[in-house]
MARBA-3410 file (N, C-alpha, C, O; in Angstrom, 1 decimal):
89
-55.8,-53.4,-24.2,-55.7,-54.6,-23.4,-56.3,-55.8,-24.2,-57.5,-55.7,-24.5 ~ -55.5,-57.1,-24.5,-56.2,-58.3,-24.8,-56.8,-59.3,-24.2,-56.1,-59.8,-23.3 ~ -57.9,-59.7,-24.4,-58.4,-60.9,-23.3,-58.2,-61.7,-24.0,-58.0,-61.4,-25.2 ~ -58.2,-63.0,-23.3,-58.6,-64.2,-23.9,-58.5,-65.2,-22.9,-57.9,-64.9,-21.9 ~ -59.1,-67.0,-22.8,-59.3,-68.0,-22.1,-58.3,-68.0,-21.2,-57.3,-67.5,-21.7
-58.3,-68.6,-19.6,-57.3,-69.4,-18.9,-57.6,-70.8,-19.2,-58.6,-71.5,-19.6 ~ -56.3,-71.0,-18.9,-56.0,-72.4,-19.0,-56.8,-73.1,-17.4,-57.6,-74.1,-17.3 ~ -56.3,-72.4,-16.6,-56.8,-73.1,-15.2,-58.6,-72.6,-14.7,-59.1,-73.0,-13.6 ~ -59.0,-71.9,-15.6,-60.4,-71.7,-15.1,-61.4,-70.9,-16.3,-61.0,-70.8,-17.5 ~ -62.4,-70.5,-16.0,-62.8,-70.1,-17.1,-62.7,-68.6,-17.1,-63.2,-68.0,-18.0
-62.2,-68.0,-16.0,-62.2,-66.6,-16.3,-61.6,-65.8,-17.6,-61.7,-66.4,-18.7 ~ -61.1,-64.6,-17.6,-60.8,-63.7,-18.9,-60.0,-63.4,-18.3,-60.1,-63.3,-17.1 ~ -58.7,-63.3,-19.1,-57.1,-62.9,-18.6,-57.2,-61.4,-19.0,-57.6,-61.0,-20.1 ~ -56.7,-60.6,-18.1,-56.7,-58.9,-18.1,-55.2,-59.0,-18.7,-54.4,-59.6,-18.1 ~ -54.9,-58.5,-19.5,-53.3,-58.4,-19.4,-52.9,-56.7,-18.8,-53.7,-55.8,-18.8
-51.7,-56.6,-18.2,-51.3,-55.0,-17.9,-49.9,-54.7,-18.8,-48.9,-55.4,-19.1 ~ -50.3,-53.4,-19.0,-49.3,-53.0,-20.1,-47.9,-52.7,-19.2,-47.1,-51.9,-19.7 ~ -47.6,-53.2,-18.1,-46.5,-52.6,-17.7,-45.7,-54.2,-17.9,-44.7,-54.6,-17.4 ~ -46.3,-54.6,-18.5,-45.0,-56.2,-19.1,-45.7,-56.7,-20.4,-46.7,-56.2,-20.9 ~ -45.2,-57.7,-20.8,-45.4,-58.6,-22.2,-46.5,-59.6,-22.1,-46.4,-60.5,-21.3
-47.4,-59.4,-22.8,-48.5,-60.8,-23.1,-47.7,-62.1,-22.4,-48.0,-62.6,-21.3 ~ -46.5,-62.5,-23.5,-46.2,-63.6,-23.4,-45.4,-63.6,-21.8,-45.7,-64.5,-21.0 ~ -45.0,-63.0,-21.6,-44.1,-62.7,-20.2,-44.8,-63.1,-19.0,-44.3,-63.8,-18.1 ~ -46.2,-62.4,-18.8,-47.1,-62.5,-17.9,-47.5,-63.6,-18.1,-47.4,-64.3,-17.2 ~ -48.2,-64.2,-19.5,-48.4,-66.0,-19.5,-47.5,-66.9,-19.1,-47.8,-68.1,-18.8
-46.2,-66.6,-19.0,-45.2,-67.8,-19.0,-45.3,-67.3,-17.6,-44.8,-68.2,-17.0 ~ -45.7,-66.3,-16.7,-45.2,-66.3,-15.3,-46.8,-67.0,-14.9,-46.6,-67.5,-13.8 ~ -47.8,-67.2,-15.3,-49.0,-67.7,-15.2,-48.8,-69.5,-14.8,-48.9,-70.2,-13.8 ~ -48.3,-69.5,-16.3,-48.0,-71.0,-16.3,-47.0,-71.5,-15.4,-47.2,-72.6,-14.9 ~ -46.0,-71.1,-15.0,-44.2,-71.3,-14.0,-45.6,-72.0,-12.7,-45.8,-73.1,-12.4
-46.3,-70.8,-12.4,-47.0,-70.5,-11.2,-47.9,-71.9,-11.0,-48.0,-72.4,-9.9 ~ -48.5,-72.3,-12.0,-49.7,-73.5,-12.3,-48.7,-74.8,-12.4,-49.3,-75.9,-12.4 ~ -47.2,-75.0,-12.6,-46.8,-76.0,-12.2,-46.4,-76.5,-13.9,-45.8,-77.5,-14.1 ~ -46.9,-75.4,-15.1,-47.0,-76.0,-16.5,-45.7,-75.5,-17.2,-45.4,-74.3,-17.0 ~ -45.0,-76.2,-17.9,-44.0,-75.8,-18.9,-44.1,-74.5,-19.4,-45.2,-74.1,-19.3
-43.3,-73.6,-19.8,-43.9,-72.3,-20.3,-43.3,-72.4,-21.4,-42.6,-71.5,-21.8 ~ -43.6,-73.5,-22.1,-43.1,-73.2,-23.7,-44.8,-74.1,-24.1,-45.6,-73.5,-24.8 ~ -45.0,-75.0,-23.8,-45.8,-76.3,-24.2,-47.0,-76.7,-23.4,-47.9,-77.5,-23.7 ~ -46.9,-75.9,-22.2,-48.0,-75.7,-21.0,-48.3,-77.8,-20.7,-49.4,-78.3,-20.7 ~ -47.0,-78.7,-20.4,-47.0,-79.8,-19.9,-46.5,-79.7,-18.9,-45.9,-78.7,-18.5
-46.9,-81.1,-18.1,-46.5,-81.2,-16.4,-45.1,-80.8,-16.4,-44.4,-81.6,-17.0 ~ -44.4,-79.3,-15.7,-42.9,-79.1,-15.1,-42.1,-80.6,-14.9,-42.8,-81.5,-14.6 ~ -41.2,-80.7,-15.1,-39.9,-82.0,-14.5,-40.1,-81.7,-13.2,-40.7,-80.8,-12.7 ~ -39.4,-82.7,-12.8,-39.2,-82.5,-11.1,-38.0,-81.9,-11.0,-37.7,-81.1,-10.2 ~ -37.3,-82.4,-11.8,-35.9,-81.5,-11.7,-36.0,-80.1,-12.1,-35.0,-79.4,-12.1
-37.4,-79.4,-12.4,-37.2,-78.1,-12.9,-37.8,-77.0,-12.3,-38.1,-77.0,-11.1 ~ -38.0,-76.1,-13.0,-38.7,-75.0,-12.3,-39.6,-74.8,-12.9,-40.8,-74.6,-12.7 ~ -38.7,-74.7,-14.2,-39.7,-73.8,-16.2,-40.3,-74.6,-17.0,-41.4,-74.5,-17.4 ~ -39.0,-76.0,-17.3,-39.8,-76.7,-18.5,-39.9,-78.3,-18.1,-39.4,-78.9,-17.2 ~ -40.8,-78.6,-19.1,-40.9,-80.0,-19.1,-40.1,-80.6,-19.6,-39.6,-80.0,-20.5
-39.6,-82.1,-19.3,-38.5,-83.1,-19.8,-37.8,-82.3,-20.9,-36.8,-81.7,-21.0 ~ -38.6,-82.6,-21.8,-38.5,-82.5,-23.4,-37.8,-81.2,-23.5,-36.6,-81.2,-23.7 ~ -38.7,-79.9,-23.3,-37.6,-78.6,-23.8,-36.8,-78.2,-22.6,-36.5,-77.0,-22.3 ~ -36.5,-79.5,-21.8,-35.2,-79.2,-20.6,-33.8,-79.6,-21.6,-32.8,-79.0,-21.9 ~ -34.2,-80.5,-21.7,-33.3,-81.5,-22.6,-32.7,-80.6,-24.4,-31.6,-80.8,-25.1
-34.0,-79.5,-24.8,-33.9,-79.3,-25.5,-32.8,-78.0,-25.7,-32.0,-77.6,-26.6 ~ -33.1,-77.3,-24.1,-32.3,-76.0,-23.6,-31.1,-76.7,-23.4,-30.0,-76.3,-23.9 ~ -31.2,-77.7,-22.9,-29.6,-78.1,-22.3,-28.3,-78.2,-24.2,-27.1,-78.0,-24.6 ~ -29.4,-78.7,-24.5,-28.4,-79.0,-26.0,-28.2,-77.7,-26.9,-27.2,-77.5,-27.6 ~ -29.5,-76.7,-26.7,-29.1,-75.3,-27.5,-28.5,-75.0,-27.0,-27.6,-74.6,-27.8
-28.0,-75.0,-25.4,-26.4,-74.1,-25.0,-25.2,-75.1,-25.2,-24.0,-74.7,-25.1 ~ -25.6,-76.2,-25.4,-23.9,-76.7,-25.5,-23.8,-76.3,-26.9,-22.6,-76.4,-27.0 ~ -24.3,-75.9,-28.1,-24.4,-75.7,-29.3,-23.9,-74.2,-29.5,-23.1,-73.6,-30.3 ~ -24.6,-73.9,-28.4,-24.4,-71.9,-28.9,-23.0,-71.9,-28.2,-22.1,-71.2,-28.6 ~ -22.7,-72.7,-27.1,-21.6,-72.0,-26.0,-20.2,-72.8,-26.8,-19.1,-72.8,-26.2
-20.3,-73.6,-28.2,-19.4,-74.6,-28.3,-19.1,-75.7,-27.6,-18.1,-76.2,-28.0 ~ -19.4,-76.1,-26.8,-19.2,-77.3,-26.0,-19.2,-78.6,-26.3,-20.1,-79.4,-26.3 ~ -18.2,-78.9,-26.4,-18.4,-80.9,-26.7,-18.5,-81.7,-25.7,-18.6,-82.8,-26.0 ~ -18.5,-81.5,-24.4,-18.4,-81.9,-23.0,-20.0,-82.1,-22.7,-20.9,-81.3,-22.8 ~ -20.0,-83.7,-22.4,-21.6,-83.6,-22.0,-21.5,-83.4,-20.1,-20.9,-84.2,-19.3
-22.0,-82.6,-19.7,-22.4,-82.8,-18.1,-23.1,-84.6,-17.4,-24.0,-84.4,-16.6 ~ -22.8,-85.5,-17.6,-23.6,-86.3,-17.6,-24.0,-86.9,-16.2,-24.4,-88.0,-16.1 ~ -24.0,-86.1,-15.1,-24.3,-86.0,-13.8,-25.4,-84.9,-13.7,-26.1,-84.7,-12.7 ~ -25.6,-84.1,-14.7,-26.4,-83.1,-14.2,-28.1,-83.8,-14.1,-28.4,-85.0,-14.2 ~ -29.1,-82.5,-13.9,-30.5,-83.5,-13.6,-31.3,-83.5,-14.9,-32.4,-84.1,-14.9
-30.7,-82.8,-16.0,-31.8,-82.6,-17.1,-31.3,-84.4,-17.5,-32.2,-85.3,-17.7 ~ -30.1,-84.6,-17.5,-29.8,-86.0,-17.8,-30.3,-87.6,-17.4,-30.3,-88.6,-18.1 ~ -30.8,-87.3,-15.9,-31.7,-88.5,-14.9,-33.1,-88.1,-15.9,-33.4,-89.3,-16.1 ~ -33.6,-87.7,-16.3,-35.0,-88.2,-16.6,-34.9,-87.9,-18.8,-35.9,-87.6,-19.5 ~ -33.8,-88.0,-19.1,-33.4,-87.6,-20.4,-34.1,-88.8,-21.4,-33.7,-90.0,-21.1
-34.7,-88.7,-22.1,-35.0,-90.0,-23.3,-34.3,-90.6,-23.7,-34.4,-91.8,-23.7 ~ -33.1,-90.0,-24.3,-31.5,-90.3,-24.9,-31.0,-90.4,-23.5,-31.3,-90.2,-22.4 ~ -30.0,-90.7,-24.2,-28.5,-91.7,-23.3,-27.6,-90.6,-23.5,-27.9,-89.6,-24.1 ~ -26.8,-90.8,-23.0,-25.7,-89.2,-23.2,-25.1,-89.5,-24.8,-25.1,-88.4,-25.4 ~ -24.8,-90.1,-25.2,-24.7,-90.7,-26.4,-25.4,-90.4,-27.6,-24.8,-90.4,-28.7
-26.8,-90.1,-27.6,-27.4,-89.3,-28.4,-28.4,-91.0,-28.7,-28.6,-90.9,-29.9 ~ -28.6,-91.7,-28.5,-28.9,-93.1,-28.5,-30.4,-93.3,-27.8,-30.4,-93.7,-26.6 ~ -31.6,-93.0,-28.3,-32.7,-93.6,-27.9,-32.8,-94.6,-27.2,-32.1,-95.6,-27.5 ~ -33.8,-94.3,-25.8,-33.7,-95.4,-24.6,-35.2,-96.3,-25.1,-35.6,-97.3,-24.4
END
């Protein structure tokens, strides 16, 4: 078993071997409201990630799935940095 710091207090994190270090941290963080890639404030539009790697997932799948079609009604898009256009706001 590995310990080490929480984020939300000062206890020692037990890990259990019936799942993954990282698995049980990212359900840690979902749970505390934090990104589970970057541990930043969740989107409102989200569940998992913050703005940034919402925006980041949304563009790995139009990439992996071939897609040239932007969604531009969806919610990762309302709070997006870029313009659908790829165009810094």
């Amino acid at each position: 078993m590995k310990r080490s710091k929480r984020l939300d207090s000062n206890e020692r994190i037990v890990y259990h071997s019936k799942s993954s270090r990282q698995a049980q941290d990212q359900k840690r963080y979902q749970s505390l409201g934090l990104c589970i890639k970057c541990q930043r404030q969740q989107s409102v539009y989200s569940k998992v990630y913050c703005g940034y790697h919402m925006e980041y997932a949304r563009e790995y799948q139009r990439k992996k799935l071939a897609r040239k079609r932007r969604n531009i009604n969806s919610k990762s898009y309302k709070i997006s940095r870029f313009s659908w256009k790829g165009e810094e706001k």
